[in-house]
N, C-alpha and C positions, 0 to 999 in steps of 0.2 A: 405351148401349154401356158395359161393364165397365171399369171404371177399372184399371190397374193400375200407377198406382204409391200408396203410404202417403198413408190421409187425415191423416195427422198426424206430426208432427217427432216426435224425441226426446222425451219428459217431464223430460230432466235440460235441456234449451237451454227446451223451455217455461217451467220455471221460471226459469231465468235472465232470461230476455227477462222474463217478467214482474216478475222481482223489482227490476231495474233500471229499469222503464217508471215503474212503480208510487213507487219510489224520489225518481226525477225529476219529479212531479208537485209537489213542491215548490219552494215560492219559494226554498227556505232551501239552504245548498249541502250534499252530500251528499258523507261521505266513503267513498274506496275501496275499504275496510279493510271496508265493509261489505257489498261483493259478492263478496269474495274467494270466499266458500266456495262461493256457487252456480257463480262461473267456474271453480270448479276440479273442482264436482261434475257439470258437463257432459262434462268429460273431452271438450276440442275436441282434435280430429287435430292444429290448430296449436300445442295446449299438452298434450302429452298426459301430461307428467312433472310438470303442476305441483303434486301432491300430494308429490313427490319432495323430499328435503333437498336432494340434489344440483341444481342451475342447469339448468332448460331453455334450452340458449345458442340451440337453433334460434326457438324463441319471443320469448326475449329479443333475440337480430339482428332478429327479424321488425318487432318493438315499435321498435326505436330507428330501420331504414330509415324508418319509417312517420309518426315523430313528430320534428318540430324538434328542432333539436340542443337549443335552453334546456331542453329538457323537464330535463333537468336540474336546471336555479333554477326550474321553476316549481311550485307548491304548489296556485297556484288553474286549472281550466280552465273558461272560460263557453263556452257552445255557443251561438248566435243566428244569425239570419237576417238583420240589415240593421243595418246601424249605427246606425240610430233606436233598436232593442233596446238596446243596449249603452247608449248614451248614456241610456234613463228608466231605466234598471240602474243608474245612477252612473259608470259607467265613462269618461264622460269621451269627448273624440275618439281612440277606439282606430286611426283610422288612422292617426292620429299618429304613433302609438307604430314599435317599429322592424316592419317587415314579415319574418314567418320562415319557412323552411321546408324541410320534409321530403324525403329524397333519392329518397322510393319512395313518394312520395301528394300528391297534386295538393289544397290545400286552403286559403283564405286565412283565412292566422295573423296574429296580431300581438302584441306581447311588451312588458310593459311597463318591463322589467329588473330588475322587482322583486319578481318570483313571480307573476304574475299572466297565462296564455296566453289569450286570446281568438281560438275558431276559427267561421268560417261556417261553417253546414251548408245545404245544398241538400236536402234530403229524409231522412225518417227513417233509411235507411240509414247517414246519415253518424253518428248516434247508433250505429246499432249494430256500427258501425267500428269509431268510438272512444273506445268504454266499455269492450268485451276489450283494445283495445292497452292506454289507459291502465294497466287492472287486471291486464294480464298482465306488464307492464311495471313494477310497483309489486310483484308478488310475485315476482321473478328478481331486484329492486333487493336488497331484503331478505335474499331469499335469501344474496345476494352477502357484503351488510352480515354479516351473522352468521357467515361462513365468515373471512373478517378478521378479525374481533375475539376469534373462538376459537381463530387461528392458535398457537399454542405461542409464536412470538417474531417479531421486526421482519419485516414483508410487502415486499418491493422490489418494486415498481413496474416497474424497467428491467433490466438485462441479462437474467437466466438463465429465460426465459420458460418452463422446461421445469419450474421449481420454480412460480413463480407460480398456472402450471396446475396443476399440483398438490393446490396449498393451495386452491384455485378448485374444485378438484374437475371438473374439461372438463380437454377435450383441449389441446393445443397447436396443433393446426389454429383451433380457434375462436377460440382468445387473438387466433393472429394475424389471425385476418378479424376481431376488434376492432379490432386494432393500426390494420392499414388502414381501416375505417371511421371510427377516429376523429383518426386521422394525430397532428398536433402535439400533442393534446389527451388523447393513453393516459394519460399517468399522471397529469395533472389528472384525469382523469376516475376513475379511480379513488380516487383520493385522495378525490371528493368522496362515492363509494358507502361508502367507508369510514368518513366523519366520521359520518354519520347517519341513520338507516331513514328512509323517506319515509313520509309520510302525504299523499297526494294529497287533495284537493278536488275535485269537478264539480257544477257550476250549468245548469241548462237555460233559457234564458229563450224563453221562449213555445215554440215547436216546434209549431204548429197548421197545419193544411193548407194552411188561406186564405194562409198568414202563406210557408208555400213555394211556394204559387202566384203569389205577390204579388214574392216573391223572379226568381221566372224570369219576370215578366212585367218588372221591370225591367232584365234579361239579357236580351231580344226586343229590347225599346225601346232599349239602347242599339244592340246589333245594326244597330235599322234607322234611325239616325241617320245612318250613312254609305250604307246602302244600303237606301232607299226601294224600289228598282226589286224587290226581293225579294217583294214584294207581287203583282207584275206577272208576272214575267218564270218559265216552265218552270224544276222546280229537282230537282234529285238532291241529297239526305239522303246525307251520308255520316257515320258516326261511326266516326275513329281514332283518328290523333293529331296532330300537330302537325307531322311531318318529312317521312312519308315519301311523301304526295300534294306536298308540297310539293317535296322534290328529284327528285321523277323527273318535275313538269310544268315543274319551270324549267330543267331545266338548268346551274343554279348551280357544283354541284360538279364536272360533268364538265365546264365551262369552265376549273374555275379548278383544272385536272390536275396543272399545272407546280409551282404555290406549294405541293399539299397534298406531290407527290411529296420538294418541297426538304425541306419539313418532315420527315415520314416517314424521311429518310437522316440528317436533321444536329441532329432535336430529339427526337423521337418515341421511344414506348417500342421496343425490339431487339424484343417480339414483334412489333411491330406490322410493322416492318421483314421480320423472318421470315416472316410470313403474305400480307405482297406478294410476297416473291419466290416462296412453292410456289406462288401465285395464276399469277406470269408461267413460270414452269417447269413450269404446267400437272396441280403435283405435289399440290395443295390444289382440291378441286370447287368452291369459294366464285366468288363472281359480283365479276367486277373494278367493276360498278356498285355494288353493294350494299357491296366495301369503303371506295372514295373516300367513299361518305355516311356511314360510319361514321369514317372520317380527319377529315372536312369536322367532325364533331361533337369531337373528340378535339381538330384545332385550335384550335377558334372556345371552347373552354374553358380555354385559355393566356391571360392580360391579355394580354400583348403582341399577342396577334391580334385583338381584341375589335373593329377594326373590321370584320374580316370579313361580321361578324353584320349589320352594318349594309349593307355592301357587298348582302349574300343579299339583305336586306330592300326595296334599291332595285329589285337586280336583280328579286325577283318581282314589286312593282309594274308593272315595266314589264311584263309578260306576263302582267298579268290577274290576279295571286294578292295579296289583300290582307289582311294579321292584322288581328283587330280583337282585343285582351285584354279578360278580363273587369274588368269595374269597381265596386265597392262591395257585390260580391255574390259567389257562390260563386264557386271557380277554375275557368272553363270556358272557353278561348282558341276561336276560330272562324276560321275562314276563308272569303272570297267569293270563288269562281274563275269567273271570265270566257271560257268557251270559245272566244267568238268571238276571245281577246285573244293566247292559245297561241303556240306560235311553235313548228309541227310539225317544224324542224327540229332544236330542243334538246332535244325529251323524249328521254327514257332510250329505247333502240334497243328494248327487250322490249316497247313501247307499242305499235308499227305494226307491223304483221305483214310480211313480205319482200315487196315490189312494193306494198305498200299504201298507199293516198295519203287523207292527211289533211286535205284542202284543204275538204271540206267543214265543218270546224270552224271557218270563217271567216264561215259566214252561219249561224251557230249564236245564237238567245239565249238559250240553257241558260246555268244555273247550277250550279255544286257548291255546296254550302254542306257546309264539313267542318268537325268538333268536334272538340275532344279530350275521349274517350269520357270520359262521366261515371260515377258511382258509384250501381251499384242506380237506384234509384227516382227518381232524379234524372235518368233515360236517358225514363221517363214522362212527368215535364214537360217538360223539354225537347222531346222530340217531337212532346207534345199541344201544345204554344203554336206550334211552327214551323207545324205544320200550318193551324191559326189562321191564321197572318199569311200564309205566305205562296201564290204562286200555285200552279199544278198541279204536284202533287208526280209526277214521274218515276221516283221510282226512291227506295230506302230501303237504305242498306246496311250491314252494321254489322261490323267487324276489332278482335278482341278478344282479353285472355289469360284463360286458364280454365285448370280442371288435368285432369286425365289420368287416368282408374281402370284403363285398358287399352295406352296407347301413354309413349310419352318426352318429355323435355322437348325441343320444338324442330316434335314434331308438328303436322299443322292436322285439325283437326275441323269439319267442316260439317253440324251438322245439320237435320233434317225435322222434329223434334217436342222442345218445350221443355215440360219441366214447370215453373210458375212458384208457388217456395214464397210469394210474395204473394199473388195471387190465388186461389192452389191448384187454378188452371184447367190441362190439359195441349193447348198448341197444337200441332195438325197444318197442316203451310204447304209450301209448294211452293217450297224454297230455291233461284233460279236459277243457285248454284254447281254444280259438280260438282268431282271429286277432279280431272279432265282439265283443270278450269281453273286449279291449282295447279299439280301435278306435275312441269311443264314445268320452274317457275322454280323449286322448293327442291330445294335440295342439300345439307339434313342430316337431316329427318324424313321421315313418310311424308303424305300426304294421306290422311284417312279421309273419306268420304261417307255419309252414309246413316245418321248417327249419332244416337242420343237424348241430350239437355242436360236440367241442373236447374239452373235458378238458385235461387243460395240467400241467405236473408237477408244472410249478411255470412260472412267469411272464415275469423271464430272461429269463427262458429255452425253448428257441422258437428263429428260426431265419427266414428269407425270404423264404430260399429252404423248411423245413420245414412246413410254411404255404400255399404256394404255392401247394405241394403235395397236401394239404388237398382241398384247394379251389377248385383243377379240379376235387376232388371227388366229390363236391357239399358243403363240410362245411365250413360257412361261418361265425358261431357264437363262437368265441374263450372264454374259461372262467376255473374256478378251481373247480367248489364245485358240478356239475351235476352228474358226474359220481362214486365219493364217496358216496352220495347222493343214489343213483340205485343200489350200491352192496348193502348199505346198506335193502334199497327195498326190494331187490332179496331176503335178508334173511326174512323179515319179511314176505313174500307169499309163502317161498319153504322150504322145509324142509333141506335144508344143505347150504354150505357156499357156497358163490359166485364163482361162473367157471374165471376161466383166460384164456383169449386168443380165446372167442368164443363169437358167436353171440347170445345173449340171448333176450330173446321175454316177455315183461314182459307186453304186452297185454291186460291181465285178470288178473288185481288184487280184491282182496278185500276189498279195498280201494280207496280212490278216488285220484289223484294224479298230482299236476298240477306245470307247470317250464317256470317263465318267464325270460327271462334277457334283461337289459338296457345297450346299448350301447355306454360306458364310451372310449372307444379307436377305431381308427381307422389305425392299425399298418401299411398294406401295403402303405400307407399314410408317407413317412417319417415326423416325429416328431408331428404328428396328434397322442400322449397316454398325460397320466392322467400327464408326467414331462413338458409336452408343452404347455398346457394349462390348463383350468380349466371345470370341466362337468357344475358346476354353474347351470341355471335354466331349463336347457336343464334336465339335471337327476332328479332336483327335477319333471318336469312334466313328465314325466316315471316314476320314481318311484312312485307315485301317482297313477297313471292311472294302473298301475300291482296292486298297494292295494285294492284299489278298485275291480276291477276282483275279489284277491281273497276272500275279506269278502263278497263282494256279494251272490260268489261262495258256502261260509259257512252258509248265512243264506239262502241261495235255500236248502242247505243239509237241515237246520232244521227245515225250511218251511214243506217239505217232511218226517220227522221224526216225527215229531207234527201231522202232517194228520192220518199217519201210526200208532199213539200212543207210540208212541218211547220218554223215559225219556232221 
């Protein structure tokens, strides 16, 4: 069959990728000063002005959402896999040190207050995360430094921000999505870009296959310290995230209606207030569940409410939903959901369909096991070990954010064929979503079905010409974790390891298998990604409306199990 998409990337991201692989093969720590020119001769969509005097601010927000606030004090970053690395490194018991992190990337840091950030990586991807942040984040620092210090006379820090930007050379929009990204800390924060250019440091210690397979089998094993029965007991794969399986099977937030409403009137920000009342005046299309879970999150982030969280925590125990955090290893939180344990009269009302009786979910021993979706390659291992350990996989599902060559931010993309720039395989799969099983519950994008996806290396590693290629093929849904996702797949329905470089049909599984993604960026869009704005309630109702889909999805399966006499 005739391939048709690109057997091969860009030449300006191939060199990068290799100049930086190649780099890191050293014991000795590598400065970032020395990949500047190939990240800038890639010409990523994410950094597309970084040959430019003027400050890429969309690249530069991108960089700082993405990396701990020290990034700031730190000079050295080490990459490893277990704290055994770190410690024959010298480094000493790095989780000692303080734990830090990032407001837009899920990844355990630690800081030692003295220049020195120690970050886990779960799979090669997380390398090629955060080698363009670092280095794109290192040439916008500069950039910065040298517009200060050529300023004609004294720089003010605080009042007339309409001067500041100026001398900044950016808008006054982005000054102030500074201002609030960095709240108390603007004009220290400036003050520190202006005392001195940065010369970053990165170290790779080991980064060997064995060495991330060794990683995620100790993320199993803790896993199944609490829950043995995982082995045993029918189980549905879900990968999303951490909230929103969780408040529409407990019921949590719609209980505790009264305390979010008190808040929302007498503490809460006035839009927030505003966007309840067009909700009860009927005058705003938003879902009155989908905003109490978005209040329930806005509260339990005030100290003063902080037992709340704990309050959630009990109340999900008692109805079957239990966290379990990651520990000593990559940032991957999980969850073990107890069908049998549910309490069908608390879920969210968009779960049961009208006359629908959910009683059957009481002699159910299905499991969810939900993740909070990993990064790239790391979505591979993960699902090759679950599959490992545990019993008959039911169902595989996966709710994710991707960007957009043809729709908006807030849209959901389902599609049939992933091309996966790892393998360089292009899968055809039978997704049992459809746009019908969205539609119903969003109420700010559109539902597309029937779409083509490419996953790609990593966020940076993507430019114009390169998306462009893809778009005249048809693929219009950009994102990381699909096509790790499918090799992994491939192994669980066939008997050998995933092919490279072919078109594979995975058609007929024996399983059920479903991929939605929410549309967080719109890149051919200049400065329309996640550094220019914010997805705000645009994602939260997508995200939503995919949850939905697929616990529906799971209780049709058990509907059907239970008729059939299936435990």
């Amino acid at each position: 069959m005739e391939r048709t998409v690109p057997t091969t990337a860009s030449d300006e991201i191939d060199l990068y990728l290799r100049t930086y692989y190649s780099l890191l093969r050293t014991s000795a720590e590598v400065q970032i000063r020395t990949l500047e020119e190939s990240h800038s001769g890639m010409r990523s969509a994410l950094h597309a002005d970084a040959r430019q005097q003027s400050p890429d601010m969309s690249a530069f927000i991108y960089s700082l959402l993405r990396l701990p606030a020290c990034i700031f004090q730190a000079d050295l970053v080490v990459m490893g896999q277990s704290e055994a690395d770190f410690a024959r490194a010298g480094f000493g018991e790095v989780e000692g040190w303080e734990r830090v992190f990032a407001p837009a990337r899920r990844r355990r840091c630690f800081h030692d207050g003295a220049g020195t950030l120690i970050c886990y990586i779960a799979s090669r991807t997380d390398i090629d995360d955060l080698i363009p942040l670092l280095t794109a984040f290192q040439i916008e620092w500069n950039k910065l430094n040298l517009l200060l210090a050529d300023a004609p006379g004294p720089v003010s820090m605080s009042g007339n921000l309409a001067a500041l930007a100026e001398t900044l050379e950016m808008s006054v929009d982005d000054l102030q999505r500074l201002a609030t990204i960095w709240g108390d800390q603007f004009e220290e924060n400036w003050r520190q870009i202006a005392a001195r250019k940065r010369r970053m440091r990165v170290q790779l210690l080991s980064g060997t296959l064995s060495q991330y397979r060794r990683a995620t089998q100790h993320w199993m094993e803790h896993l199944e310290v609490g829950h043995p029965d995982l082995r045993e007991r029918p189980l549905y794969f879900v990968s999303s995230n951490t909230h929103s399986l969780a408040n529409m099977l407990s019921g949590f937030a719609l209980a505790c209606e009264g305390d979010l409403l008190e808040f929302l009137q007498n503490r809460a920000d006035p839009e927030l207030r505003k966007e309840w009342e067009q909700i009860n005046t009927g005058k705003a299309p938003s879902s009155r569940e989908n905003f109490l879970y978005y209040v329930l999150k806005k509260y339990q982030q005030r100290p003063d409410c902080s037992a709340s969280l704990q309050a959630q925590y009990r109340h999900e125990r008692s109805v079957g939903i239990e966290r379990i955090p990651s520990l000593h290893s990559f940032d991957t939180e999980a969850q073990v959901i107890r069908l049998c344990d549910l309490n069908p009269e608390a879920l969210d009302p968009r779960l049961c369909p009208a006359g629908g009786d959910l009683s059957f979910l009481a002699g159910s021993e299905a499991l969810i096991l939900n993740i909070d979706y990993p990064l790239g390659l790391a979505a591979y291992n993960i699902l090759s070990k679950v599959a490992e350990h545990a019993g008959e996989v039911l169902g595989v599902y996966v709710l994710g954010k991707a960007a957009t060559l043809n729709g908006v931010i807030g849209d959901v993309m389902i599609p049939n064929v992933i091309h996966d720039e790892h393998s360089r395989n292009t899968f055809l799969f039978g997704n049992c979503f459809s746009a019908q099983d969205i539609s119903p519950y969003l109420m700010y994008g559109n539902a597309l079905d029937h779409q083509k996806a490419v996953t790609v290396l990593g966020t940076f590693l993507q430019n114009s010409e390169f998306m462009k290629v893809f778009y005249r093929e048809g693929y219009t849904d950009i994102e990381m974790e699909g096509g790790p996702y499918l090799s992994a797949i491939f192994e669980m329905a066939r008997p050998g390891r995933h092919p490279v470089n072919e078109i594979v049909n995975l058609i007929d599984l024996p399983f059920d298998l479903g991929l939605i993604h929410y549309a967080s960026d719109t890149p051919l869009s200049k400065g329309k990604n996640l550094g220019a704005g914010s997805l705000s309630y645009f994602g939260l109702d997508s995200t939503y409306a995919g949850t939905i889909a697929i616990l529906r999805r799971i209780f049709a399966m058990e509907r059907q199990r239970s008729s059939l006499g299936a435990t």
